[in-house]
TORNU-274023 format. One record per residue: x, z, y of N, C-alpha, C in turn; residue in one letter; residue number from 0. Coordinates in steps of 0.001 Angstrom, whole numbers, plus 500000, padded with zeros to 6 digits. Atoms other than C-alpha are relative to their C-alpha. Layout:
N
X/Z/Y/X/Z/Y/X/Z/Y/a/NUM
...
! end
This chain:
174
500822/500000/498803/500000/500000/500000/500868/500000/501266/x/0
499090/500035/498861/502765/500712/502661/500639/498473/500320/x/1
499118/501268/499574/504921/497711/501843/498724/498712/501024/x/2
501079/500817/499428/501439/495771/502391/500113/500578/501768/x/3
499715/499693/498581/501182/497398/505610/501176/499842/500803/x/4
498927/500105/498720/504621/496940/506735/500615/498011/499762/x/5
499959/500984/499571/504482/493269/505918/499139/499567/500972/x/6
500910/500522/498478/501186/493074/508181/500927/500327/501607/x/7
499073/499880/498113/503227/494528/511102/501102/499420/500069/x/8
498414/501013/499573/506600/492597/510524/498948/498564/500494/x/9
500684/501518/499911/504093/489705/510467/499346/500086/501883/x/10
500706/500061/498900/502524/490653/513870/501354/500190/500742/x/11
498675/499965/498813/506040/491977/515969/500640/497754/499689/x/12
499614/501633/500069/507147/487685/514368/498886/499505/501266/x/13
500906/500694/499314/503694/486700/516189/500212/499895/501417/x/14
499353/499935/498762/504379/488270/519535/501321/499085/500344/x/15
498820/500595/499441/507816/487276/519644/500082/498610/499818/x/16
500184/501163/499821/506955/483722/518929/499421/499470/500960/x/17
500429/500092/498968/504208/483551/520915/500512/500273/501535/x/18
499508/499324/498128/505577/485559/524347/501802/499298/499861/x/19
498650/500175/499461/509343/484616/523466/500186/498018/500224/x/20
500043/501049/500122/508609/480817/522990/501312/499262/499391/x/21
498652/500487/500659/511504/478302/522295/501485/500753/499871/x/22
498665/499233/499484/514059/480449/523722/500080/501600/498625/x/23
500006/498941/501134/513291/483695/521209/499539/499996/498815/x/24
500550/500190/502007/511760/481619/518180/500892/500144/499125/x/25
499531/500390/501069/514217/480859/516379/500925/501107/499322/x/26
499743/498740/500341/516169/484165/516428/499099/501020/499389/x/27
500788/499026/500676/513143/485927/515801/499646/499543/498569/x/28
500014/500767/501655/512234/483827/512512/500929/500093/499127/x/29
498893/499748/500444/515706/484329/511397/499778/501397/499374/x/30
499733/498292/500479/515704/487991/511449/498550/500561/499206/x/31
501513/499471/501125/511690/488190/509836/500752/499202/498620/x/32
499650/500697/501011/513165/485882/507321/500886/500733/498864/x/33
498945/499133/500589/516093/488253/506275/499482/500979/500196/x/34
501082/498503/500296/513639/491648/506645/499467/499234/498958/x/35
500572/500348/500786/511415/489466/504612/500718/499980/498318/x/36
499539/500825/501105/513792/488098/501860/500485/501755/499412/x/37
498838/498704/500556/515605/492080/501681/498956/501074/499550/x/38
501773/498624/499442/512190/494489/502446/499185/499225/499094/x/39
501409/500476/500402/509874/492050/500624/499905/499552/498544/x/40
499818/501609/500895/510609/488801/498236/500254/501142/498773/x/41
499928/499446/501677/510183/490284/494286/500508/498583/499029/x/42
499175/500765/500373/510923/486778/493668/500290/498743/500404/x/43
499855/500758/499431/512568/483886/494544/498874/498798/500454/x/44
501061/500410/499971/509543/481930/493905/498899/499765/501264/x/45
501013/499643/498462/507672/483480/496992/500329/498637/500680/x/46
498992/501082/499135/510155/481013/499276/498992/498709/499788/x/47
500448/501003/499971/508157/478115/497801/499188/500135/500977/x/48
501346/499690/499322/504735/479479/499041/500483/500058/501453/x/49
499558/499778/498412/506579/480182/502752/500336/498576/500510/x/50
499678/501011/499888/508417/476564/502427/498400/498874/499943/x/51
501563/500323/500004/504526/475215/501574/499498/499996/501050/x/52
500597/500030/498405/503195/476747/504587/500717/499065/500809/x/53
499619/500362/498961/505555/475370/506879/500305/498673/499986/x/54
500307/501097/500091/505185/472041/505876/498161/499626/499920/x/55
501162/499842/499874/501535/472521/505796/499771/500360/501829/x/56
500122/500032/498747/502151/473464/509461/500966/498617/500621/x/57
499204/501593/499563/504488/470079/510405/498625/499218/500087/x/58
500949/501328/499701/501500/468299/509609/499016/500423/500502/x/59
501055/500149/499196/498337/470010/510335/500025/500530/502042/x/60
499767/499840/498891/499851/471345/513625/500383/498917/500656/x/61
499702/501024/499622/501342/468349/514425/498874/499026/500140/x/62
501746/500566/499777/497888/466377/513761/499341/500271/501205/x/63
500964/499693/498947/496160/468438/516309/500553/499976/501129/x/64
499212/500407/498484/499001/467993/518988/499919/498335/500190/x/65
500330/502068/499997/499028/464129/518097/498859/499814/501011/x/66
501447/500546/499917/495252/464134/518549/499135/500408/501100/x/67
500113/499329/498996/495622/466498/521648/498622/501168/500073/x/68
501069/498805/500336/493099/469412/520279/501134/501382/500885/x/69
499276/498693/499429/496406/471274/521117/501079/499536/500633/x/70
499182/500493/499382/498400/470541/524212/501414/500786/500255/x/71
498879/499591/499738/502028/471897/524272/500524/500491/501680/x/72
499638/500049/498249/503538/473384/527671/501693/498936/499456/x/73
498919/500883/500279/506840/471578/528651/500987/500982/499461/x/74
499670/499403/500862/509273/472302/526355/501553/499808/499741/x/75
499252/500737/500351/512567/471560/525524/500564/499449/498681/x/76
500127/500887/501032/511608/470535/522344/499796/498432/499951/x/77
500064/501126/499626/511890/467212/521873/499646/498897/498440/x/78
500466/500569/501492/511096/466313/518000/498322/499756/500002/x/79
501809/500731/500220/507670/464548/517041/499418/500967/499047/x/80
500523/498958/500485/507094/467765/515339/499387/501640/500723/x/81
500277/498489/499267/505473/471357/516415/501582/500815/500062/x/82
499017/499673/499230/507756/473332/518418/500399/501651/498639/x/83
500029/498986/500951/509982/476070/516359/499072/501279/499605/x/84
500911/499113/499883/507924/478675/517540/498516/500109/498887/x/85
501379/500129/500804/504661/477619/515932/500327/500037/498498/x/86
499081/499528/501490/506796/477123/512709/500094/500760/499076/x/87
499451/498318/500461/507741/480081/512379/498769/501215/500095/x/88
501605/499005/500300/504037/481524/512739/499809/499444/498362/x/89
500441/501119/501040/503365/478674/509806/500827/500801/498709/x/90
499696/499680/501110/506102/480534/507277/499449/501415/499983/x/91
500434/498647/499416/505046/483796/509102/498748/500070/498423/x/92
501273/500155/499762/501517/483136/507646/500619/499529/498125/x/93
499612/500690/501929/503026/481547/503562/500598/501091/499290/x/94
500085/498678/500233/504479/485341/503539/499281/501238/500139/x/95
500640/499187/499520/502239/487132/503814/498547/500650/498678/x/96
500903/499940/501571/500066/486194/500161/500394/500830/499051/x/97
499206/498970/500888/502718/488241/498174/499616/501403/500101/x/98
500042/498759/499624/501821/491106/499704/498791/500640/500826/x/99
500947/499703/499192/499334/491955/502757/498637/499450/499347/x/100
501347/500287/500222/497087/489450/501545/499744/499667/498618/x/101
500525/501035/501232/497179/489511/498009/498886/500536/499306/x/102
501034/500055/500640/494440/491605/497615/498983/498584/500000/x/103
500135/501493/499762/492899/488029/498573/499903/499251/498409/x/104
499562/500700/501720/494187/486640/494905/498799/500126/499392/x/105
501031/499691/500722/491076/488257/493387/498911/499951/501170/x/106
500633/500362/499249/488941/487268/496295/500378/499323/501128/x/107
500115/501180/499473/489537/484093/497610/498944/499385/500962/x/108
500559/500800/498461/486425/483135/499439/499524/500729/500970/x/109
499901/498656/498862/486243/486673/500978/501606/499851/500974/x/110
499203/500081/499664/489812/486006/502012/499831/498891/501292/x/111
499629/501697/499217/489344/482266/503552/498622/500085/501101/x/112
501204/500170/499100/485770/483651/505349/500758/501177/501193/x/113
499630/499523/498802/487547/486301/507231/501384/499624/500422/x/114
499139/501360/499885/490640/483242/507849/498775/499688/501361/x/115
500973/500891/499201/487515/481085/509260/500311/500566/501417/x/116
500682/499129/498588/486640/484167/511844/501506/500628/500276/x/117
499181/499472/499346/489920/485477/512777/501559/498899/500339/x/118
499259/501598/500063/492499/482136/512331/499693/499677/501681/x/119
500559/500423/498794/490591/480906/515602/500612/500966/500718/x/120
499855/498892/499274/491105/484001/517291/501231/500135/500541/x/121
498672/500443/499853/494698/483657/516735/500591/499125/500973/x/122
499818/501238/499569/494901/480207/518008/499432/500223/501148/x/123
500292/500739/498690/493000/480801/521345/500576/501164/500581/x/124
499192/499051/499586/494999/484017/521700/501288/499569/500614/x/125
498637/500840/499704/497993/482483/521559/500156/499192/500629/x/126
499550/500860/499247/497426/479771/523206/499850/500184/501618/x/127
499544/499521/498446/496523/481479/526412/501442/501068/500314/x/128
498759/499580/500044/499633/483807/525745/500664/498777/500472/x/129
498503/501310/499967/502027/480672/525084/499813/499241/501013/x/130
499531/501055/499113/500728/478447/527896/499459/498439/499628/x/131
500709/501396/501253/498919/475918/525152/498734/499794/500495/x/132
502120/500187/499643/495626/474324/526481/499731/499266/498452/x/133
500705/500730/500648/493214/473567/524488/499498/498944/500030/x/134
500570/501430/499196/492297/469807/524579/498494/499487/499885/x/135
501374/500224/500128/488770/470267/523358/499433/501197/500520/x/136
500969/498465/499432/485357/472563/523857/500802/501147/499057/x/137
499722/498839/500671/485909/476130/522840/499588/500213/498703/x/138
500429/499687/500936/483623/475604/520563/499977/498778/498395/x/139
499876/500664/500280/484300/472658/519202/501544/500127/498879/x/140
499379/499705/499899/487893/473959/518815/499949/501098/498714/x/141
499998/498458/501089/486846/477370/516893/499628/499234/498808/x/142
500256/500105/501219/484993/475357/514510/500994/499345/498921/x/143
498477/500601/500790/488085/473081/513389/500425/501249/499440/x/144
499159/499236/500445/490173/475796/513270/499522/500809/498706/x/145
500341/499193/501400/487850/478054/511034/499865/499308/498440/x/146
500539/500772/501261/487038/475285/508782/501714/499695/499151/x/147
498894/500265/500346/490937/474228/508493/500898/501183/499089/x/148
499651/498535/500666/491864/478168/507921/499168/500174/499009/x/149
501169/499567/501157/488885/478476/505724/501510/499287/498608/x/150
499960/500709/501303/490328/475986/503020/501569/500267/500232/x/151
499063/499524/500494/494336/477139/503719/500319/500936/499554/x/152
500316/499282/500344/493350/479872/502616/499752/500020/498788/x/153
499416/500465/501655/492597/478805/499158/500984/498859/499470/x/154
498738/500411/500590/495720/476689/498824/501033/501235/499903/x/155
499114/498571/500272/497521/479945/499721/499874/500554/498893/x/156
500649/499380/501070/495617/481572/497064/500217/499382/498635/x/157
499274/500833/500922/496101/478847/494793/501481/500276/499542/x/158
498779/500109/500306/499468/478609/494867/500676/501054/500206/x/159
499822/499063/500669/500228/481915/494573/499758/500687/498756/x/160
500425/499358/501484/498596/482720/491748/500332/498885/499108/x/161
499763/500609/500930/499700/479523/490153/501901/500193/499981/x/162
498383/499016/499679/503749/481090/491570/500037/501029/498882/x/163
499955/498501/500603/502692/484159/490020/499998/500041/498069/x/164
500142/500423/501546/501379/482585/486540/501933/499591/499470/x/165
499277/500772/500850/504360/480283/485995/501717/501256/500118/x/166
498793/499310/500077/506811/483368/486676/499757/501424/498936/x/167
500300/499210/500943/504741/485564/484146/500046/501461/500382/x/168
499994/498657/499368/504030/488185/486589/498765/500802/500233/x/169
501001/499565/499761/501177/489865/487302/500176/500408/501714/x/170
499507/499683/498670/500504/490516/491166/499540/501743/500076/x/171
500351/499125/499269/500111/493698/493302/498814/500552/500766/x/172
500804/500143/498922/496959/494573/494944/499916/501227/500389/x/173
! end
């Protein structure tokens, strides 16, 4: 129960400091959750996929919605046709987090991906008035993407943890 709890709060001090530190304090901060994570957390190497998952799961659907201008970037001195490190690093933030915080989740999946729907959004319009990110659509228009998008990464997370967890002959934690 603790570790769960002290991955939810490593996971939230990453959020802040992505969000408020932007390009300039992402990539240090992702670094150092990465190595708390891998020392404080990881039972097995395996996890890494599920984190590497997310954050290719964020290249594209983050990238999609900047393409498609749902989500407008401030200026940046990013300069890749990809989401900026920052967001990234929410994206592996968010692929660690099944091992542990959320794995009661594993055994309830569409309880997991309904309170995703309703708090995912929340995230996203948090942050983006933090970071400086307009939104390029309605608010509401906006929430519903997002919940529907979080809804269903939510059972790939789930998925592919428990199919991590099978093929390493583990049983999880809840």
């Amino acid at each position: 129960m603790m570790k769960s709890l002290l991955n939810a709060a490593n996971f939230q001090l990453l959020w802040f400091a992505c969000i408020l530190g932007g390009d300039n304090w992402a990539v240090a901060a992702i670094v150092l959750y990465l190595i708390v994570h891998h020392y404080f957390f990881v039972e097995s190497v395996s996890e890494w996929w599920v984190i590497l998952l997310f954050v290719v799961l964020g290249v594209f659907i983050d990238g999609a919605l900047i393409f498609d201008g749902w989500l407008v970037m401030p200026p940046s001195i990013w300069t890749f046709p990809i989401p900026p490190p920052w967001l990234l690093g929410l994206w592996a933030g968010v692929g660690s987090l099944f091992f542990h915080c959320l794995s009661w989740g594993l055994t309830r999946p569409w309880l997991l991906s309904i309170g995703a729907a309703v708090f995912a959004p929340l995230s996203y319009f948090l942050g983006a008035d933090l970071a400086e990110v307009s939104l390029g659509r309605s608010s509401i228009a906006t929430w519903a993407l997002m919940a529907f998008i979080w809804f269903w990464l939510m059972q790939v997370g789930v998925f592919t943890t428990r199919l991590t967890i099978r093929r390493n002959g583990r049983t999880h934690h809840v």
